[in-house]
Residue, then its C-alpha position, 0 to 999 in steps of 0.5 A: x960275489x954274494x947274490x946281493x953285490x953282484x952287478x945286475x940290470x933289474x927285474x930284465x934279467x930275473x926268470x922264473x924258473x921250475x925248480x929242477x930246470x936248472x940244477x938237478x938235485x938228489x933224489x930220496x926214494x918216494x919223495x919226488x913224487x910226494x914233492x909234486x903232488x903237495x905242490x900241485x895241490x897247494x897250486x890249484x888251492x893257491x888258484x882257487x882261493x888265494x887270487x892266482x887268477x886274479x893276479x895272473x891278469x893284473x900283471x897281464x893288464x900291467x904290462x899292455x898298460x907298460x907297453x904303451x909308453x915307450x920307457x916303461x916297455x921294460x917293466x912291460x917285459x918283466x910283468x909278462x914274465x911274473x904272468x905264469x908266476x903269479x898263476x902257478x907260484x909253487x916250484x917256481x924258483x926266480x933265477x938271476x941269469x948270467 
């Protein structure tokens, strides 16, 4: 089955993952660490200037506002998971979980 056809519940079951948390990959001599270093600066300027904070609490916000009507608690639970996303998105990958 594609990712596209196969049966899933929404947002509850999707978890963003660091990308080497769930499938190791190949490493190249001297480009692990290059890798992380260029993600760690694009995250701190994606923080800095691009609104990660501001972001990071309006999801919070959200999902207490979701929490407070009892239907919406599931929207509540996949906004708290988007949370660190939204503050530290690079090397990140959101995973559909069996």
């Amino acid at each position: 089955m594609t990712p596209t056809s196969r049966p899933s519940t929404g947002p509850a079951r999707w978890h963003p993952l660091s990308r080497g948390a769930r499938v190791p990959r190949a490493r190249v001599a001297g480009t692990a660490h290059a890798g992380v270093v260029i993600r760690f600066v694009l995250n701190v300027l994606w923080l800095v200037f691009g609104g990660g904070i501001v972001l990071a609490v309006g999801y919070g916000i959200a999902a207490l506002i979701c929490f407070v009507l009892v239907v919406t608690i599931p929207f509540g639970i996949a906004n708290f998971k988007l949370v660190p996303a939204a503050f530290w998105p690079l090397g990140r990958e959101v995973v559909d979980l069996p």
